[in-house]
C-alpha positions as CSV (number, residue, x, y, z in Angstrom):
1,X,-133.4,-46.8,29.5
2,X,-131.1,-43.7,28.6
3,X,-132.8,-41.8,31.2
4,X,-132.3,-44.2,33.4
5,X,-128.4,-44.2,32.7
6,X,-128.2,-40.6,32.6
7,X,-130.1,-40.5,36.3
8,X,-127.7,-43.0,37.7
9,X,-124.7,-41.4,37.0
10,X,-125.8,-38.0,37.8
11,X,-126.6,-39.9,41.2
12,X,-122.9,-41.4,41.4
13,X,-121.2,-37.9,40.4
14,X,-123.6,-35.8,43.4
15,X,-122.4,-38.8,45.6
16,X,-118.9,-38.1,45.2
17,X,-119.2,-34.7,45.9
18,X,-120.8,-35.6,49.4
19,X,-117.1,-38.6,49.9
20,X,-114.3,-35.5,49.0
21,X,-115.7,-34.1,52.5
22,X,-113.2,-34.2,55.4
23,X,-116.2,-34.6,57.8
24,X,-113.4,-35.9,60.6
25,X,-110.9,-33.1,60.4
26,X,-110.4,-30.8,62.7
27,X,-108.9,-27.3,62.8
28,X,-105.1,-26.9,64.0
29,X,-106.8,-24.6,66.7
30,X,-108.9,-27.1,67.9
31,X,-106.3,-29.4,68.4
32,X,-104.1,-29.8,71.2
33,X,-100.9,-32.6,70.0
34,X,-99.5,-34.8,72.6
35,X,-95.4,-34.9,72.0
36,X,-95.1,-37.5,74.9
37,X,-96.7,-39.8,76.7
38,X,-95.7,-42.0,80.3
39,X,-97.3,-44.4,82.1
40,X,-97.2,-45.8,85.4
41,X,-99.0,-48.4,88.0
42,X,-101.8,-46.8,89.5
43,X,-102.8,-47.3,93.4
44,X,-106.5,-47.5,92.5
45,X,-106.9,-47.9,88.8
46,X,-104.5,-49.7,86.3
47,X,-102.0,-46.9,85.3
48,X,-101.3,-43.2,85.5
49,X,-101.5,-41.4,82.7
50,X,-98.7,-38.5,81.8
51,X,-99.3,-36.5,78.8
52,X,-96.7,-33.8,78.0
53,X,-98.8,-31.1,75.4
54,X,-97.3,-28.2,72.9
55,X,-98.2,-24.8,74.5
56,X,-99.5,-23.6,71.2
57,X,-98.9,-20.1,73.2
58,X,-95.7,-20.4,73.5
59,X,-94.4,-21.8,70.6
60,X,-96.2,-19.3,68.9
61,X,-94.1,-16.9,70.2
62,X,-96.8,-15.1,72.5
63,X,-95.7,-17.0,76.5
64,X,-92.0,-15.9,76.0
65,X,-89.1,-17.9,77.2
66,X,-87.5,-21.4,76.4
67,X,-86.7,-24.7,76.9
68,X,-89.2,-25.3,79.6
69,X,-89.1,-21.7,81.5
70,X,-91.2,-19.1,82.0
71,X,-93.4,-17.9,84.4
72,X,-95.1,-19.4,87.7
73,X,-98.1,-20.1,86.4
74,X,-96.7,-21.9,83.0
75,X,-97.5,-19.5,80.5
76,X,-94.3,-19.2,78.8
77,X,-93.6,-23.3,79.3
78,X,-93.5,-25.0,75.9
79,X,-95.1,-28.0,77.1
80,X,-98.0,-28.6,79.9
81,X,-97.8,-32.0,81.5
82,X,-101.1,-33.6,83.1
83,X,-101.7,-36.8,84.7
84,X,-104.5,-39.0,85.3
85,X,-105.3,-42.2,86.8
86,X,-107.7,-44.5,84.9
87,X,-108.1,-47.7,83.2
88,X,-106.1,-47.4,80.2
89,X,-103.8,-45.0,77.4
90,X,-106.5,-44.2,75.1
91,X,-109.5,-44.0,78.4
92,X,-106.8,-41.3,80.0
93,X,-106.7,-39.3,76.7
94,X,-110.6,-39.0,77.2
95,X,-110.5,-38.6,80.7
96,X,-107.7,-35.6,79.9
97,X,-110.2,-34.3,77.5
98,X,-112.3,-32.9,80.3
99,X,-109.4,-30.3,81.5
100,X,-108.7,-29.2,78.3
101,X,-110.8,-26.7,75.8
102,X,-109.3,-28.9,73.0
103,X,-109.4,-32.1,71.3
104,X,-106.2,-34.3,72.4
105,X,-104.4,-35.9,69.8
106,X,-101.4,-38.4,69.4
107,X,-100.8,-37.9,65.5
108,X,-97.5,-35.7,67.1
109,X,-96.5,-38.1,69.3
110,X,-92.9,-38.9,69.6
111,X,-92.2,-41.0,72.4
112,X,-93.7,-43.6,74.6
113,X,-92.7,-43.5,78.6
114,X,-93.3,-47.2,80.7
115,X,-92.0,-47.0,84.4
116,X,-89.6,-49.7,85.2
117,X,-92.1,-51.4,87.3
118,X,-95.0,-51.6,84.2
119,X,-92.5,-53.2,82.0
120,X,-91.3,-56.1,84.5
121,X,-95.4,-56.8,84.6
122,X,-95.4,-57.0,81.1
123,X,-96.4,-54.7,78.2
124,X,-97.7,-56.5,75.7
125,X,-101.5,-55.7,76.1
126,X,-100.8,-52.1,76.3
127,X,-98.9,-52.1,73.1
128,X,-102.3,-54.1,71.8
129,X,-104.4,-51.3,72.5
130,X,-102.5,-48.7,71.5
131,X,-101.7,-50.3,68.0
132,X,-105.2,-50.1,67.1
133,X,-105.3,-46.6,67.8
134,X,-105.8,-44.8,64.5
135,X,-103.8,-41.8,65.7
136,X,-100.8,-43.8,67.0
137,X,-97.6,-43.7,64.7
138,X,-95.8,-46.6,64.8
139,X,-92.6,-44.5,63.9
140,X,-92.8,-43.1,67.8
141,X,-89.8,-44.0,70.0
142,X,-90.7,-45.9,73.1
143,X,-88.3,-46.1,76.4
144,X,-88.3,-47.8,80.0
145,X,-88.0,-45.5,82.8
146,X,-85.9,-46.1,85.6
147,X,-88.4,-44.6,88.7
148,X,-91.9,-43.3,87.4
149,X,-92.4,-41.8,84.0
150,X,-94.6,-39.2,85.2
151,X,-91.7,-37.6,86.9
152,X,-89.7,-38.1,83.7
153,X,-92.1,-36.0,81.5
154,X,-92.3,-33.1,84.7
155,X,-88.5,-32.9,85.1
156,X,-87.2,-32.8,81.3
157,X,-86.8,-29.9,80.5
158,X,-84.3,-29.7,77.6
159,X,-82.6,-26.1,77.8
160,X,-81.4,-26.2,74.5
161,X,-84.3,-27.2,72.8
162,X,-87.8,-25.3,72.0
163,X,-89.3,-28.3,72.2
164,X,-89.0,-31.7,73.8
165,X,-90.3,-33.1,69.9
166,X,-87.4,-32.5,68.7
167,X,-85.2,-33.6,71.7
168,X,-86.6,-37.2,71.4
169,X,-86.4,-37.1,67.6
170,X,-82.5,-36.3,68.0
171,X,-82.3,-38.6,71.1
172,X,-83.3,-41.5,68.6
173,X,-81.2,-40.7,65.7
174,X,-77.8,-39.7,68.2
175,X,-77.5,-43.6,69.3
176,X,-75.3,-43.7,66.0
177,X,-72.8,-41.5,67.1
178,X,-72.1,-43.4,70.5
179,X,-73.9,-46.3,70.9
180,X,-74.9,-46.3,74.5
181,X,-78.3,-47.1,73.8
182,X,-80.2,-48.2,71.0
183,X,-82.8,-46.8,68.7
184,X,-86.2,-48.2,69.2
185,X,-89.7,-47.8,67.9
186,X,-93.4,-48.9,68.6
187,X,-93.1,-50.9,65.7
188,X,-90.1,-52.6,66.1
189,X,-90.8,-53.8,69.6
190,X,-94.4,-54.7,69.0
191,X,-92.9,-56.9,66.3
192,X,-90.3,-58.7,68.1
193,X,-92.3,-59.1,71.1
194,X,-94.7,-61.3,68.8
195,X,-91.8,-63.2,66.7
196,X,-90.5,-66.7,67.6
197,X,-86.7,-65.7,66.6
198,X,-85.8,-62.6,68.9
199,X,-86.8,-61.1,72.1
200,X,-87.4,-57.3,72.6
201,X,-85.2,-54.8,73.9
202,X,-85.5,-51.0,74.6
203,X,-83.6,-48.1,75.4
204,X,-83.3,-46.8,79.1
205,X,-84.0,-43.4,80.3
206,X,-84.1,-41.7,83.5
207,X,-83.8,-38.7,85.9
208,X,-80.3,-38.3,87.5
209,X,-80.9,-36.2,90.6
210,X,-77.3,-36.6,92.2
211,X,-73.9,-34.6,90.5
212,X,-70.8,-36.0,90.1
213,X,-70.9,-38.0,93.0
214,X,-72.1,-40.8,91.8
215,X,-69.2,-41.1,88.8
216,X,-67.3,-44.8,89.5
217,X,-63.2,-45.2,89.7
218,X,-61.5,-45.1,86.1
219,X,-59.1,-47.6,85.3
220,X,-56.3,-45.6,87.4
221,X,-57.9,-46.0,90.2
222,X,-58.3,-50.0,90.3
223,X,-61.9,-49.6,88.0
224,X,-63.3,-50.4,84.2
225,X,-61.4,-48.5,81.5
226,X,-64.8,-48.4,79.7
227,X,-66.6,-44.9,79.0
228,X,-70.1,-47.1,78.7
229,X,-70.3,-48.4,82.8
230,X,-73.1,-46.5,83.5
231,X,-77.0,-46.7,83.4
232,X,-79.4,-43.8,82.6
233,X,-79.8,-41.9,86.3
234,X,-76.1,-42.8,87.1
235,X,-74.1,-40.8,84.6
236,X,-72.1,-38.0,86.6
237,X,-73.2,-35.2,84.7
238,X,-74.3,-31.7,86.1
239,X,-76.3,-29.3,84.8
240,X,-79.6,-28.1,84.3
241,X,-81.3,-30.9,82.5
242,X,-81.4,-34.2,84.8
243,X,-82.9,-36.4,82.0
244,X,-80.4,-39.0,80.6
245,X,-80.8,-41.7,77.9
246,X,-78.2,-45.0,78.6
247,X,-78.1,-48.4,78.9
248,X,-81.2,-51.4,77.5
249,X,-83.8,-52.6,79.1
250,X,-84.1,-56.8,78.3
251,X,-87.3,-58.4,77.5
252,X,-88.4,-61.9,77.7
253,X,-91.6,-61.9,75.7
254,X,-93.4,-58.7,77.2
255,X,-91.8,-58.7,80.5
256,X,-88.9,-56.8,81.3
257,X,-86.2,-59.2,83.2
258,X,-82.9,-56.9,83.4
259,X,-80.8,-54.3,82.1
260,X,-77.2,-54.0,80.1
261,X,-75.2,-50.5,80.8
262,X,-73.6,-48.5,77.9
263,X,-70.6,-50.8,77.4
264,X,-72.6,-54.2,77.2
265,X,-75.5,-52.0,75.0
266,X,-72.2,-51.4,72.4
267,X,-71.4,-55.2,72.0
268,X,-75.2,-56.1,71.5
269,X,-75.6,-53.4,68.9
270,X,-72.4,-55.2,67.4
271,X,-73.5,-58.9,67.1
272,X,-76.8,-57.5,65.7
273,X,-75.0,-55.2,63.2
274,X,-76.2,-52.0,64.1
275,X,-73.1,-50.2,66.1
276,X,-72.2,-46.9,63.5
277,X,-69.7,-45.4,65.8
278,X,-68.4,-45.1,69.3
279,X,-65.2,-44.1,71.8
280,X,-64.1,-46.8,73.1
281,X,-61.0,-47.3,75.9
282,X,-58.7,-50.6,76.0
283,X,-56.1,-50.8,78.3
284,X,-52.5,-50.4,76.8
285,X,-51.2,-53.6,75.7
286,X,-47.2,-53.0,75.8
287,X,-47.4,-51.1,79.2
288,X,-47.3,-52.7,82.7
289,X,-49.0,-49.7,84.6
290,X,-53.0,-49.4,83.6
291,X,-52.7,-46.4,80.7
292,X,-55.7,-46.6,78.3
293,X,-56.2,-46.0,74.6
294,X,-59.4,-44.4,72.9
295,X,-60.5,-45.6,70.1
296,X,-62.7,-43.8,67.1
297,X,-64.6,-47.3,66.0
298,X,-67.2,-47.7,63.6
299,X,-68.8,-51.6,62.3
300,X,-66.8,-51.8,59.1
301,X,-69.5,-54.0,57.2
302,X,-72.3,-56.3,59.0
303,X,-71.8,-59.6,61.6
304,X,-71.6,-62.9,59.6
305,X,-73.5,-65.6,61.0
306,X,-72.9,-69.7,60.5
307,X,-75.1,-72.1,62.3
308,X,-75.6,-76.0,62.5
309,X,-77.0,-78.5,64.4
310,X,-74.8,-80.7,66.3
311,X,-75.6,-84.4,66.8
312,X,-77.1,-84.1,70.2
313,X,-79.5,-81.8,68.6
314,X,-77.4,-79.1,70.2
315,X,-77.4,-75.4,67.9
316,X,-74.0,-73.7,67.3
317,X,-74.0,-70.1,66.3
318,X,-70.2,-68.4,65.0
319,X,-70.9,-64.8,64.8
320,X,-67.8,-63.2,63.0
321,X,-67.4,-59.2,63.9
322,X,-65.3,-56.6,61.5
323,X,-64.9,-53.4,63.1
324,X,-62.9,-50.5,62.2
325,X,-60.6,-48.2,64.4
326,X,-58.8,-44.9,64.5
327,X,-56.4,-44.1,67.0
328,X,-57.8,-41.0,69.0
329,X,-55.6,-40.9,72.3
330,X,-53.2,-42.5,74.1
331,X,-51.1,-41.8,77.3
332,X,-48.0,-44.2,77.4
333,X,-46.6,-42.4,73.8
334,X,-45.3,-46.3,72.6
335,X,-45.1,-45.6,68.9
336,X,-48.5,-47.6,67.7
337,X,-48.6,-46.1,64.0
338,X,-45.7,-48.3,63.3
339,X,-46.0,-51.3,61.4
340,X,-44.2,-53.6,63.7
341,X,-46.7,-52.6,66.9
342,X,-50.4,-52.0,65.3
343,X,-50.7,-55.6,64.8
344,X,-50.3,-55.9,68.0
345,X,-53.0,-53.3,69.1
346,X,-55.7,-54.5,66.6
347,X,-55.0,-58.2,68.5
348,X,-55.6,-56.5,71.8
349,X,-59.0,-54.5,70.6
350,X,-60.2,-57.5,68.9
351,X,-60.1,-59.7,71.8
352,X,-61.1,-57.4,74.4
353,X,-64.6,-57.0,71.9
354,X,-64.3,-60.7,71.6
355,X,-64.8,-61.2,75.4
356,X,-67.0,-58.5,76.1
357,X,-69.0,-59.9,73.4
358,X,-68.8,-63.3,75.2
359,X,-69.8,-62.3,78.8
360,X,-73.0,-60.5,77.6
361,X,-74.2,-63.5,75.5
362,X,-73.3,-65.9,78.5
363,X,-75.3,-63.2,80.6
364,X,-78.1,-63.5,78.4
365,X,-78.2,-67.3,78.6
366,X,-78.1,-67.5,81.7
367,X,-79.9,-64.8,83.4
368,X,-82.3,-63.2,81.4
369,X,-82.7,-66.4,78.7
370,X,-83.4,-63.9,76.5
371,X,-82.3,-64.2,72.5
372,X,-82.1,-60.2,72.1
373,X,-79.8,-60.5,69.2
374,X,-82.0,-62.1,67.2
375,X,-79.9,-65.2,66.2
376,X,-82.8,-67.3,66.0
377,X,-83.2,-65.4,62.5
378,X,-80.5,-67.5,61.1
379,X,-81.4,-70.6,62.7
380,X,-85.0,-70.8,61.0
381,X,-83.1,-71.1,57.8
382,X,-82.4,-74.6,58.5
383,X,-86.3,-75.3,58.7
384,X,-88.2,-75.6,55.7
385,X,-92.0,-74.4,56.9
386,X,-93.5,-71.9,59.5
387,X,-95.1,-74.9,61.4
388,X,-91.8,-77.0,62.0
389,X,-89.9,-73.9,62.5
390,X,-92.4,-72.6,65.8
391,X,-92.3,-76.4,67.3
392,X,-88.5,-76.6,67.2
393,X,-89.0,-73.2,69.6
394,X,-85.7,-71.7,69.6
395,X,-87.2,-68.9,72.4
396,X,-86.6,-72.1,74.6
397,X,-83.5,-73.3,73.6
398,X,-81.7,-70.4,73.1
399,X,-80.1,-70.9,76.5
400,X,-78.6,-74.2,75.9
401,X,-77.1,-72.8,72.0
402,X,-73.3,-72.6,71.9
403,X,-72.3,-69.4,70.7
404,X,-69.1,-68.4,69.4
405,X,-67.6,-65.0,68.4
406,X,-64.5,-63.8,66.4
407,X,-63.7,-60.3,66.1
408,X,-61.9,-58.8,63.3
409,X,-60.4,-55.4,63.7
410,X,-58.4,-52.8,61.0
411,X,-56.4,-50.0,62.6
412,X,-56.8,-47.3,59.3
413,X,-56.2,-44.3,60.9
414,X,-53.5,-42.8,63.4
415,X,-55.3,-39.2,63.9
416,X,-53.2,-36.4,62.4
417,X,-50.0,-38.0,63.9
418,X,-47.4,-40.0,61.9
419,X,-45.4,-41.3,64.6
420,X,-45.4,-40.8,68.5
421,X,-42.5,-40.1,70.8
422,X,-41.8,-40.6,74.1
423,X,-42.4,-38.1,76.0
424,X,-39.5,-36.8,78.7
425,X,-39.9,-37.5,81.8
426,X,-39.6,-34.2,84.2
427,X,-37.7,-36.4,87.0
């Protein structure tokens, strides 16, 4: 019997010698990492494939030159982007495989690509598959294209960057400064696109192939006075990088069914509490002639949110917004850091968010019937099990919900002025 016991856990010790073994692992130099992937409708098969790779060559130092330059034949390009038609993401990374002398894999993987045209047919079994993948990181950033990812991935080329890894990981994190599109990853889509309180949303991007031609008329000219009337592809920018990030991409279930620009992006990311900072231009209250103001804002503390059910069974939502300003520029010199005219400014701001506010929710009722906010989080309080809460199905309702918003603004800071003057007139 001792024996016995002695033998067994001699066998149990030599087993665990042979379960330490990293038997899956592969060498670094086996390995090439995906940093982006895009995908498109395929004419023959279901999608096209794009897979932008490190150039282990030249990040090493040995293909020479930067951000996406180099030689003819793409020896000194950080990245090598291939494309394949087939059946599916993780059948294209196979077929891939049989171009490459290494193993492809997506534990690297920073962002997502869909064309325009895949996300209006719907996403949802894509985001399936690739959620089962054991490589996939759910931390990845994911983006609609407007035109064809795999043109995307082939024309970015961030000239400031060594990589394109660390453009989309700054891409994600710089919504906070401005607030022209939002910061969105696989796992946060894949799990609103399977709750019963909010629809999904994602951030545009695009190729702009025009220059400053396509800019519209400011607010002297008869336009908006706002900085955010643009969508990714339309920003007047030249230069050499033609990739731009801007504007959301609206969701009903998995099925893309519009888009908001910059400015309506800013009020969403307010009523959902996640706007840090922005620049944002009002026109000039005390003057007759358009003149705007800018405005340094940041969200001052997050939205509260009331609901009830009125007696027809109707749902009223008050969504209370408290923002915070500093006075940044101005052309018309009225005095604003007095006491007797902020007031009167902070009233203006207020309800010009108020009614920007109003006109995207009313545009969300009404033509996308989409809940993107996600106020259906603070109507299933009101329901006291999962069951009861899924047959009321607020998805469905949300278009007939009275929504009301109240903005609350504080002027702290007048820049390093203490007082402004007129300034004389050279007639």
């Amino acid at each position: 019997m001792r024996a016995a016991k002695i033998f067994f856990f001699f066998l149990a010790a030599l087993t665990l010698l042979f379960l330490t073994g990293c038997f899956g692992s592969r060498e670094t130099d086996e390995t090439f990492y995906v940093l982006a992937m895009g995908f498109d409708k395929g004419e023959k098969d279901n999608m096209v494939v794009t897979v932008s790779i490190a150039n282990p060559k030249a990040i090493a130092g040995m293909g020479g030159g930067g951000g996406g330059g180099g030689s003819a034949k793409g020896e000194g390009k950080n990245v090598v982007v291939q494309s394949v038609e087939t059946y599916g993401p993780l059948a294209g990374i196979e077929q891939l495989g049989t171009s490459t002398s290494r193993h492809l894999s997506l534990l690297h993987t920073k962002a997502y690509i869909f064309s325009e045209d895949m996300a209006r047919e719907g996403l949802g079994s894509w985001f399936s598959t690739l959620s089962r993948y054991h490589e996939l990181r759910a931390t990845s950033y994911v983006f609609v294209c407007r035109g064809k990812a795999k043109d995307f991935l082939e024309k970015n080329q961030p000239p400031l960057e060594l990589s394109p890894t660390k453009q989309y990981e700054l891409i994600g994190s710089l919504s906070a400064a401005h607030g022209l599109y939002q910061n969105s990853m696989f796992k946060e889509f894949y799990q609103d696109y399977k709750s019963w309180s909010i629809e999904p949303s994602l951030p545009l991007a695009a190729i702009h192939e025009g220059g400053l031609e396509t800019a519209k008329p400011g607010v002297v000219k008869g336009g908006e006075q706002t900085l955010g009337r643009y969508v990714a592809g339309e920003v007047p920018i030249t230069g050499e990088n033609k990739a731009q990030f801007d504007g959301t991409a609206v969701f009903r279930g998995d099925k893309m069914v519009g888009t908001l620009n910059g400015e309506e992006t800013r009020y969403y990311l307010m009523l959902r509490g996640q706007f840090e900072n922005g620049f944002l231009i009002i026109l000039d209250p005390l003057v007759a002639e358009p003149s705007g103001i800018g405005l340094s804002v940041h969200q001052a503390r997050s939205p509260k949110y009331a609901t009830r059910f009125n007696e027809d069974g109707s749902v009223t939502v008050d969504v209370d917004i408290y923002l915070e300003a500093d006075l940044a520029a101005m052309l018309s010199g009225i005095n604003y850091e007095s006491p007797d005219n902020k007031p009167i400014l902070e009233e203006a701001f207020s309800e010009n968010i108020r009614e920007g506010c109003q006109k995207l929710i009313e545009r969300t009722q009404e033509e996308f019937k989409s809940d993107i906010f996600g106020f259906g989080e603070q109507v299933k309080g009101h329901f006291w099990t999962v069951q009861s809460w899924r047959n009321f199905d607020w998805l469905q309702k949300y278009p007939e919900a009275q929504v009301n918003v109240t903005v609350h603004t504080r002027i702290r800071r007048t820049g390093l002025q203490l007082k402004t003057t007129q300034v004389k007139s050279g007639e």
